[in-house]
Every structure is written in structure tokens, then in C-alpha cells.
N, C-alpha and C positions, 0 to 999 in steps of 0.2 A: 287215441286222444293226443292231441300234440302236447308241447311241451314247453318250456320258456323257450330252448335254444330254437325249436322250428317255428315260433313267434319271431325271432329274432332273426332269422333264416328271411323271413319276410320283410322284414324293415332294412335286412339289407338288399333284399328286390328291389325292394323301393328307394333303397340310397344309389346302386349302379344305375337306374332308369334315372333319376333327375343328374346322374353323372354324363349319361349318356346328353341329355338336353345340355347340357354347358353347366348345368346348375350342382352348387355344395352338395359332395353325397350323400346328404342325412336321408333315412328313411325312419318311418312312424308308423305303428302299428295300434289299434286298441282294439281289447278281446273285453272279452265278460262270458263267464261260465264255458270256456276254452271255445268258446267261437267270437270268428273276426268278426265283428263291428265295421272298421275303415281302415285302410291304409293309403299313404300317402309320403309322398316323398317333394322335396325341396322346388320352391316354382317361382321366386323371387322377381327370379328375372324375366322368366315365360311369361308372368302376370302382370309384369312393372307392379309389382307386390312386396313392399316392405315385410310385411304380416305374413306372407305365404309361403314359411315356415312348414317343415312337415307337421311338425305336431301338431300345430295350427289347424294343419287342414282336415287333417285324418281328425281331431279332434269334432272339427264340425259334421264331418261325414258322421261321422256317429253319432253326433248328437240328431241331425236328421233323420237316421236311420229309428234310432230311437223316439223320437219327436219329443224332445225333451233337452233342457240346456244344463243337466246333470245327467255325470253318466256312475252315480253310486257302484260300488262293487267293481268296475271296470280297472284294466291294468294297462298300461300304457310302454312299449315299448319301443326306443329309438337309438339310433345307432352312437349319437351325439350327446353326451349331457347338454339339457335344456339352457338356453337364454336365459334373462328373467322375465321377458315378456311370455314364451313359451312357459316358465315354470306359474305366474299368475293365470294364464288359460286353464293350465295344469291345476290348480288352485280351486279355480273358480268352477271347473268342471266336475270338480269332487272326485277326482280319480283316487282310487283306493292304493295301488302300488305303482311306481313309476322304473324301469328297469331301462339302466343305461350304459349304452360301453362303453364309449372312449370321454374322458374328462378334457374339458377345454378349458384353462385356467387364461384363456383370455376371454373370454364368450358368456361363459356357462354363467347360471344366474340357481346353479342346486348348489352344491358341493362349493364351489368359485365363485369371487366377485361379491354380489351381493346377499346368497344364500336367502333366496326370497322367502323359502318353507319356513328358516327359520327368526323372521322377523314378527315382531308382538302385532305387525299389522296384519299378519297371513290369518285366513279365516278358517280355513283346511290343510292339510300337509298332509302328503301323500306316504307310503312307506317306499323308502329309497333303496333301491337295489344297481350299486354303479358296479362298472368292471365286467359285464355279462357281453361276451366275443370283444374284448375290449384291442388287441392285438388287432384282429381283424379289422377293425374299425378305422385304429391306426393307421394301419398300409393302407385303408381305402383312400385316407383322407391324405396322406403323404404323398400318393401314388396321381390322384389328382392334382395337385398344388404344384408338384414336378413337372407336369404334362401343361401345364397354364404357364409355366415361367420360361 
């Protein structure tokens, strides 16, 4: 039975492949009863996609997969602490636990910024688990941004 870090093991699949396309190396993962659902990694630019965001997408795979625009119970793990656009999908999807490694205190819209979960307007809020391969994540994202300048 895998485990969070072999979840995460996966969403960093998914962050070196949109690294490899040119694209930010997030990758996104969502499980329910320790099977994958979707993953998905960063397509921004592949897409001319504002929205195509890994969570984004991997969120919709699942909700297809499921045929359903709630994924109750589901846990969602990504390399990046969420946008606030990302953390209202997040929201609105009803995901149960949200697991993320590296904090973006310019970006992130959990933890950073606007803390969407925690606004009297949020209708769900997920349970937040940051800091999971959080290192890792780091050097992904360092490692890339070096290789762009």
C-alpha cells in the first residue's frame, strides 16, 4: 500500500515532466482510499492556459474519472503550496487533506498571501499538511529558475 512520500514521489513525476516541457515544476497528485485518481503536472504555457495549473488539472481528471464535481474523502498532493485560485478549486472540490512541500510566500494562496481556507467566505477547508519532501521541492524549483536565467 503506498504511502504519502510515494504519492509525492509522484507529483514529483509530474513536476520534472512539465520541467522537461519548459513549464514551472509543480506536479499534483489526487488519491482516495490509497489509489491514484489523476495526476498532473504544470501546462500553462503548452495550453496558452492561465488555469492549467497542476492542481487544476489533475483535480479535473479526477473529478472525471469520478464523474462527479466533488471528490469527498480525496487527498491531494503537490509539490508547491497552492495559488488561491488552486486553493478555491481545492475548496470547491471538497478535498479532505491537502499535502504540500515547498511554501511560496509570493504565490501560495494556503499558508501565504491571502490564506483562502482561512477566509469567513471559504465553504470547505481542507486539512493542511506543508513541508512533505519540502527540500526536494526546493532544489527542483531553484534548479529550474537557474537554468531559465
Amino acid at each position: 500500500m503506498p504511502v504519502g512520500s510515494d504519492f509525492m514521489a509522484l507529483a514529483f513525476e509530474e513536476a520534472e515532466k512539465a520541467a522537461e516541457r519548459g513549464e514551472v515544476p509543480i506536479g499534483a497528485v489526487v488519491v482516495k482510499d490509497n489509489q491514484v485518481l489523476a495526476s498532473a503536472g504544470n501546462r500553462t504555457r503548452e495550453l496558452a492556459d492561465p488555469t492549467a495549473h497542476a492542481e487544476i488539472l489533475a483535480l479535473r481528471a479526477a473529478c472525471r474519472h469520478v464523474n462527479s464535481e466533488r471528490l469527498p474523502g480525496a487527498w491531494l498532493y503537490v509539490t508547491l503550496e497552492p495559488c488561491a485560485m488552486c486553493a478555491a478549486a481545492i475548496s470547491f472540490a471538497r478535498i479532505e487533506r491537502l499535502y504540500y512541500g515547498a511554501e511560496d510566500s509570493k504565490g501560495g494562496g494556503v499558508d501565504h498571501g491571502g490564506r483562502f481556507f482561512a477566509q469567513p467566505t471559504c465553504h470547505h477547508a481542507p486539512d493542511v499538511y506543508s513541508g512533505l519532501s519540502e527540500t526536494r521541492s526546493v532544489a527542483l524549483l531553484k534548479s529550474f529558475f537557474t537554468k531559465k536565467r
